[in-house]
N, C-alpha and C positions, 0 to 999 in steps of 0.2 A: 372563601366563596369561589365556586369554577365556573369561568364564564367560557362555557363550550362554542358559541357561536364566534368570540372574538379570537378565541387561540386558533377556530378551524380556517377563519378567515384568515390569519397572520400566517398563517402554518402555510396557508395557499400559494397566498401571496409572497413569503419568502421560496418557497419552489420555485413558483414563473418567476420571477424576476434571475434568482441564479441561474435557471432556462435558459431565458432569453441570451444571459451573457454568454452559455456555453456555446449557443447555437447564433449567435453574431454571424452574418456572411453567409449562413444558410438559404437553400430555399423551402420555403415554407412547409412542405410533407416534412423534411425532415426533420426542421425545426418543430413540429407538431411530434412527430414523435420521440423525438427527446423529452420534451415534458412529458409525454404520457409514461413514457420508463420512469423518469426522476419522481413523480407523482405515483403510479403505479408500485414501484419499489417501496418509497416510503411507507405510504398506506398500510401495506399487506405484508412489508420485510421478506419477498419471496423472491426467487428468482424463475417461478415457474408462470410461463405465460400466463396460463389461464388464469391466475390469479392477479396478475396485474391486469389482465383485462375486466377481470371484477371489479376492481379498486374504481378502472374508467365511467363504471356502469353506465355505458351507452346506452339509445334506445334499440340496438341493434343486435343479433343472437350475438351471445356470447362467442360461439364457433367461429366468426366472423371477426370477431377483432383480437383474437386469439390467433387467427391466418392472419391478417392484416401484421399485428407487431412481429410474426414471424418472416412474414416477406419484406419487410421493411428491415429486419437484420440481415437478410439474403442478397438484398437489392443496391443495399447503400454502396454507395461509391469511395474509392479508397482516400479520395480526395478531400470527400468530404469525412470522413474519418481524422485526419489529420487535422483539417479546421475545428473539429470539436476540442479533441485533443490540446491543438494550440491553446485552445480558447481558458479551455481549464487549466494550461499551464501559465497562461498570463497572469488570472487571477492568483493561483496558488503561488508563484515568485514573490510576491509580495508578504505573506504570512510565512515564508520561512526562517528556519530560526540558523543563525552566520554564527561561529565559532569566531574563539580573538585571533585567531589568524585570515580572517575574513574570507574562508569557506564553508559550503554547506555540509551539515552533518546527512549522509543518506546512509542509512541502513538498508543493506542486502540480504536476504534468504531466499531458499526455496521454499514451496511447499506442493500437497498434490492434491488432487481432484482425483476421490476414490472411488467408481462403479463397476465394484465387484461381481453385477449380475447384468452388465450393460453388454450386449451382442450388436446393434445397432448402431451406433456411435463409428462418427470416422478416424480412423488409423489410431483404434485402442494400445495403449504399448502396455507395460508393467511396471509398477509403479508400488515402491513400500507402503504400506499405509498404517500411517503413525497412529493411528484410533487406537488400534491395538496392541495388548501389551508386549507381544513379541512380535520379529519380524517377520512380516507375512507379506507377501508380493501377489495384486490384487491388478484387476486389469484397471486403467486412468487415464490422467492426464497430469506431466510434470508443468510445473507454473513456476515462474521467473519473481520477483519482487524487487521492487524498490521503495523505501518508505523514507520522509525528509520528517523532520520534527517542526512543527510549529514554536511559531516566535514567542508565545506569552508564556503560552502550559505545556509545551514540549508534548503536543498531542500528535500521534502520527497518522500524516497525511500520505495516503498512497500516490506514488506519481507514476508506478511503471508497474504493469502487471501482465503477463503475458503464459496464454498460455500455449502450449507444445506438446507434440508426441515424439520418443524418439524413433516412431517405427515411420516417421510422414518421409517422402522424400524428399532428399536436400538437405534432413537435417544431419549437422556433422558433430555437435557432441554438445555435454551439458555446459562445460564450463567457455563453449564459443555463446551459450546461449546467455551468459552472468556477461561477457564482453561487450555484448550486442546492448544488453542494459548498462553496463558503464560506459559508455560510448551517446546514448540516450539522453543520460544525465549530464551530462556536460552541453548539448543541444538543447533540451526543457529549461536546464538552471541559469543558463549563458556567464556559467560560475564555476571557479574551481570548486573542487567538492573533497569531502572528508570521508570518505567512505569506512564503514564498519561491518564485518564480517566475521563470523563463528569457526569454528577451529571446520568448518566442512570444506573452507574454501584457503587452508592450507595447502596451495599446490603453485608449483615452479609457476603455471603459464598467469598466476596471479601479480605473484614478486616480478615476473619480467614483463607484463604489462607496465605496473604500475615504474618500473623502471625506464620505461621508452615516456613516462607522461609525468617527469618529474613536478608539474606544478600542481598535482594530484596528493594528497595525504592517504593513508590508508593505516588501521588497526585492526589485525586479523589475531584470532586464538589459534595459538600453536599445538599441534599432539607432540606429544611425548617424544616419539620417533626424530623428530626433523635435527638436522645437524646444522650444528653454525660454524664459524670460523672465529676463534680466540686464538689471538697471539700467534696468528696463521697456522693452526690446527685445527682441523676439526673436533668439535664436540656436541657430545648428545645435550637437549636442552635440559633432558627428565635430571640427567648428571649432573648440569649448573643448579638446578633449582637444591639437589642436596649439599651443594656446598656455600648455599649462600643463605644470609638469615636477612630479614624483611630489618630497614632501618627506618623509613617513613611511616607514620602513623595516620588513617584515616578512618569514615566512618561510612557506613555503607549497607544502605537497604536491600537487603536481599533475604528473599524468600518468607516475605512479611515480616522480618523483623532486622533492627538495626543492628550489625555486626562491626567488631572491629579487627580491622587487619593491618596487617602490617606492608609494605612493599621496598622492593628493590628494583634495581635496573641498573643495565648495563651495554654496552655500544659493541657490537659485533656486525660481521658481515656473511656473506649467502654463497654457499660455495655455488649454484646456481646462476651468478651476477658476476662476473669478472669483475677485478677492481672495486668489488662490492666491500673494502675494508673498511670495519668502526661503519659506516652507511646506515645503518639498523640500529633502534635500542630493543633491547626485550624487557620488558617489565615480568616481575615476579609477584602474585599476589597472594598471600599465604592469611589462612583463616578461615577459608572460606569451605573450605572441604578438610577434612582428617586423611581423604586421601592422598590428595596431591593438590600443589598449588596452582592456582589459574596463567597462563602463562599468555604474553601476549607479545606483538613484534610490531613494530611501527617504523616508519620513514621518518616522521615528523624531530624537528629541532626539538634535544631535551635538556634547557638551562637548566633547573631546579627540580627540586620535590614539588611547587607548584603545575607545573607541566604533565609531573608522574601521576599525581591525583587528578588533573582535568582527563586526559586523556583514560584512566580507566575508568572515570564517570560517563562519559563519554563514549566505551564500550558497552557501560550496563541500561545505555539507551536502548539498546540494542532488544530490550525483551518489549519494546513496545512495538516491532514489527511481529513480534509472540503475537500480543494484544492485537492487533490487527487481521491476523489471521484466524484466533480465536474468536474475532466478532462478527468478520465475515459468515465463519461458517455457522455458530451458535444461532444469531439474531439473524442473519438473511438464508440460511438453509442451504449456502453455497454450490455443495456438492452436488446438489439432488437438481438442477439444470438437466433439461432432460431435451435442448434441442441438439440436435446430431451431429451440425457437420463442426469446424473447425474456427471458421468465418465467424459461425451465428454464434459460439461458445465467446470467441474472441469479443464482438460488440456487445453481449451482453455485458459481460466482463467490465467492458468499459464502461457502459452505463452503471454497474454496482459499483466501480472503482470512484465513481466521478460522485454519485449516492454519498459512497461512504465518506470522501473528502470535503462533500457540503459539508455533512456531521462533524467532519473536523474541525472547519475553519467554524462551523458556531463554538463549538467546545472552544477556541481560539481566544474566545472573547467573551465567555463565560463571567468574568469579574464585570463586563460594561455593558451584555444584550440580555435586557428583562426575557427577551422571546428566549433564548437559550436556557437563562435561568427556571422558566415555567415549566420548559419540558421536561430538566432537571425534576421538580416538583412533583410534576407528574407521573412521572417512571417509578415514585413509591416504591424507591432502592432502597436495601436495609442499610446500609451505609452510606455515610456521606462525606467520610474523608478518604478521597480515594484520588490516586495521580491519575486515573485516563477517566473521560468525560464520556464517551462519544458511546456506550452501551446505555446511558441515563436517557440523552437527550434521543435515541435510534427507540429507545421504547416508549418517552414519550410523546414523541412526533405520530407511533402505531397509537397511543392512544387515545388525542387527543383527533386525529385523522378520524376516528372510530365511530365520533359523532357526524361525520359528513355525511349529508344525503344523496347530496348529488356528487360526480367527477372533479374533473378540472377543466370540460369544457366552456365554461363560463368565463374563464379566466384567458381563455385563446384570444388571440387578437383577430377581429372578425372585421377582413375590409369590406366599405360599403364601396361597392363596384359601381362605375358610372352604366348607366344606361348602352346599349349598343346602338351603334352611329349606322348598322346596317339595315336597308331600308326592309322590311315588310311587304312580300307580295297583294297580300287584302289592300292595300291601300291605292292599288291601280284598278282593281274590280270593280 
């Protein structure tokens, strides 16, 4: 039996109250329009004003509170931008999920925001856009990521998302803009961090980053190309991976189904890093392609074959910032943001980052919050064993929202204002 009035109520009610905690220290407009984003977004899964001003359904034209939430992303102050920010980073420290070397796992990617027919928009740059099946360079926006996994169901939680043009002034390149986000993280986490990163972000000024910040970990995928140093020679890695055969044996979900592969590893250093000898191990993972083996390079201490398999599980986290991306844009329609300047891109952004992170942290707790489990229920997904939660509970939040009548003004905290102590001229008449 579905009891629409009680889920719309809990449904509300868990909004405002994560509201209220994002918006801690606020003043009240803008603590008010936080919830209507958070509330707005949910309802409708849109990122187009007009549509969360429907979700609002004020008594008041729609044209109006459709201006109103767009001058309210124009107006907001940078100050108070960071106190939201904090605010969501206080609570999200608590649900991430710490590796046994007592750092955070963060996965890094890029991705982009594609408007191929967008004229209006500020400082358009050019931008691949991955929808399509070949490379095609399409006018956008490039976007930064960082996503942390949760502590119970290893669900990814967005913490850093930013987006950029490279045609804006100042800015000085993409991989100062991957910096600017490791740098972030370590600020948000108040934690050493494990960072995991896809063969795009194979480049010197990453290896000598992470060399200037050694209490940092890092597991990047290698190309083919990159030379190491064995036995103080260089060598191509494509060349190590043919002369070496996989000794450890593991098991490993990939691409819906279980594979087994075999890996090896071995301790090398970066002609890039002076003194950078044995420094590095490269793991070998063979099985997974007939092409070629997956190849990967870490800083981290490698005692055992124990170590080699945490650390390439540990890489294939890494498809749940995939997942994150793909949900943004499928279930919130990501792309199709149509306010123009940079600023008003940017807060929105934050408000769908901070949307989609509630979603998380319920998915977080999926085995012990009924309210999680219903919307679960509700989403009437055709599967039900599945590793990421957070596209179940994001559709059934849209439809259990569906039966609302009214907003979420009801739910605002509404002061009863004392009387005014100023005198009244009628009263000396």
């Amino acid at each position: 039996m579905s009891y629409y009035t009680t889920d719309v109520y809990e449904i509300k009610r868990e909004i405002t109250i994560f509201s209220s905690k994002i918006s801690k220290n606020l003043k009240k407009a803008t603590s008010n329009f936080v919830l209507d984003m958070q509330y707005g977004i949910a309802k409708k899964t849109s990122v187009l004003t007009t549509e969360i001003a429907r979700a609002l359904d004020e008594s008041i034209k729609l044209k109006n509170t459709s201006e109103r939430l767009c001058d309210n992303m124009e107006n907001i102050e940078e100050d108070e931008i960071e106190t939201i920010k904090n605010n969501y980073y206080a609570i999200v420290r608590e649900n991430v999920f710490i590796d046994k070397d007592d750092k955070v796992v963060v996965l890094f990617d890029d991705s982009e925001i594609a408007k191929p027919y967008g004229k209006k928009f500020e400082d358009l740059c050019r931008v691949r856009d991955a929808s399509q099946p070949k490379t095609t360079l399409v006018n956008g926006y490039h976007v930064c990521e960082a996503v942390a996994l949760s502590s119970n169901n290893k669900q990814p939680i967005p913490l850093y998302s930013y987006i950029y043009s490279t045609d804006s002034n100042g800015h000085k390149s993409m991989p100062d803009e991957t910096i600017k986000s490791l740098d972030a993280m370590k600020t948000i986490l108040k934690h050493p961090i494990s960072g995991i990163f896809d063969r795009g972000y194979d480049s010197n000024t990453f290896f000598k980053y992470f060399a200037e910040h050694p209490d940092d970990d890092f597991v990047i995928r290698l190309k083919g190309n990159r030379n190491v140093i064995v036995k103080g020679h260089e060598v191509l890695v494509s060349k190590m991976a043919e002369d070496r055969k996989g000794k450890v044996n593991m098991t490993l979900f990939f691409e819906s189904e279980n594979k087994e592969v075999k890996l090896s590893h071995t301790r090398v250093g970066l002609p890039c890093i002076e003194g950078s000898k044995k420094a590095y191990t490269i793991i070998f993972c063979y099985g997974l392609s007939e092409e070629e083996p997956l190849l990967l390079i870490t800083n981290r201490h490698v005692n055992d074959k124990k170590d080699v398999i945490t650390i390439v599980r540990e890489y294939f986290y890494r498809w749940r910032i995939e997942e994150n991306f793909r949900h943004t844009k499928s279930e919130y329609d990501w792309e199709n943001m149509r306010v123009r300047t940079l600023k008003k891109m940017n807060v929105l952004n934050l408000m769908l980052m901070i949307r989609v992170g509630h979603v998380a942290l319920m998915a977080n707790k999926v085995d012990e919050s009924l309210l999680a489990i219903k919307m679960i229920e509700r989403s009437k997904s055709l599967r039900a064993d599945v590793c990421v939660w957070i596209y179940q509970i994001t559709r059934g939040i849209k439809e259990a929202l569906a039966y609302a009548q009214k907003g979420i003004q009801r739910f605002k905290r509404i002061e009863k204002r004392k009387p005014s102590r100023q005198l009244e001229i009628w009263e000396f008449l």
